[in-house]
N, C-alpha and C positions, 0 to 999 in steps of 0.2 A: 434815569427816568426824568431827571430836570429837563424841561421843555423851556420856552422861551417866553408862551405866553399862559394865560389862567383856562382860556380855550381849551389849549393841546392837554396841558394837566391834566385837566377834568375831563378832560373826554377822554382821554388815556386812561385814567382810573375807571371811567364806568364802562369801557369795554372790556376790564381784565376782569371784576366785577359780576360783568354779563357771563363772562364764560367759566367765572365759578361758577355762577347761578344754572347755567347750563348742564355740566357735569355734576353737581348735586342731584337736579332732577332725573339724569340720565340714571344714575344708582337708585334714587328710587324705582325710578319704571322697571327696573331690572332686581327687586327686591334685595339689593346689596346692602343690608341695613347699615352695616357698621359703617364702612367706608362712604353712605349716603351721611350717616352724622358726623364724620369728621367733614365733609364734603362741605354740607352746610354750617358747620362751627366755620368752616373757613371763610366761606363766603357771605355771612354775618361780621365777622371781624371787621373783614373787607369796608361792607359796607357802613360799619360804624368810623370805620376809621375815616372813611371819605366822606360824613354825614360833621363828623367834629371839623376836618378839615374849614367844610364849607359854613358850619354854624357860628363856630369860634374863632376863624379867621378870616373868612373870604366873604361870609355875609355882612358884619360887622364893618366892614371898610367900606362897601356896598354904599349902607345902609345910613353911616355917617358921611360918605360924599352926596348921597341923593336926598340924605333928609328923610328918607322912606324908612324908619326904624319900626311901623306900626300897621302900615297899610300896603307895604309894597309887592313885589317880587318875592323878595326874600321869604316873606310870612307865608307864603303861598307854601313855598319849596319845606319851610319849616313843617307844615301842616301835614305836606304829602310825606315828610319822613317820619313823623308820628303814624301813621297812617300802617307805613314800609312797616314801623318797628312792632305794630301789632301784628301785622302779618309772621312777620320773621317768628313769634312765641307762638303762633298758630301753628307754622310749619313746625318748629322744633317739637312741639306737642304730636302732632300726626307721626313724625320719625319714631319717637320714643313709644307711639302705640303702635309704631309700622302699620300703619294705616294708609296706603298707597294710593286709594281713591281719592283719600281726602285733603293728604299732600299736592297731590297733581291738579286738584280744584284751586287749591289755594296758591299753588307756583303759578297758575296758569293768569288768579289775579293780581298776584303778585308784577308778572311779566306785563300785563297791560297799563298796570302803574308807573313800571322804571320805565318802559319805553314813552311814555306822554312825557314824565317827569326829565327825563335826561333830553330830552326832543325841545323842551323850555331851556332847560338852561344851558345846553351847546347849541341850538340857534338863537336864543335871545339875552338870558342873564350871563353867561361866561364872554360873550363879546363887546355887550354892554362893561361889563368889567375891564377887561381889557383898556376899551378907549377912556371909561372914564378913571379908571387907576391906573394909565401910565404908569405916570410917574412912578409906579411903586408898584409895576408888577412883581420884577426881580425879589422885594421885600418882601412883597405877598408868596412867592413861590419860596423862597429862602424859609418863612417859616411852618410852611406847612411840615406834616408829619409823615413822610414818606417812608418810614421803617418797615412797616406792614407790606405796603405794596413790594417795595425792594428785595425783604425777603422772600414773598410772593415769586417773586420773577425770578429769583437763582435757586428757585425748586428743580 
């Protein structure tokens, strides 16, 4: 899954991501409860896993080459993962009451979120990255935590 730039990365992870998020919701509309909560445990991981990636490595670098540690981009994406991760205990809540209407209400806000939010930063903050972290893309990719995804993919 190493890619070459912080672009492909990322957008790599929040397409595999998406199509957890996909297949969770398909088990609920289809009232598979058990396999809808391993579903979304999975694709919760997922996304925290890709959420630390960007908080604790790739904003930080960010944030100290732009000087924007307070005001910038990055706080923005911060905000909207706070946002994500109330959602995500909403959903988990509606699974555990198998509550189908109100799962599907909340995926559906959930989906209008990651798609604005991954739409910022694969055309603006991940290419921004790139150009101004050359220099240390490779180091940037070297230390992310790709375990989760990895295993993800030789399912």
């Amino acid at each position: 899954m190493n890619q070459k730039t912080i672009t492909a990365t990322f957008s790599q992870q929040h397409s595999h991501c998406d199509s957890l998020f996909a297949q969770a919701e398909f088990e609920v509309d289809k009232n598979h409860w058990e396999t809808a909560t391993t579903g979304l445990t999975t694709f919760i991981n997922s996304m925290e896993c890709h959420f630390t990636n960007e908080e604790q490595i790739l904003f930080p670098r960010f944030e100290q080459c732009t000087g924007s540690a307070t005001a910038g981009p990055t706080q923005v994406m911060r905000f909207e993962h706070q946002q994500m991760r109330q959602l995500f205990q909403e959903m988990q809540a509606s699974v555990v009451q198998q509550d189908r209407d109100q799962y599907l209400g909340l995926s559906e806000t959930l989906l209008m979120l990651m798609r604005q939010h991954n739409a910022k930063e694969e055309q603006i903050l991940y290419p921004m990255s790139d150009q101004m972290l050359a220099d240390e893309v490779t180091t940037i990719l070297e230390s992310l935590d790709l375990t989760t995804f990895d295993k993800l993919s030789n399912l």
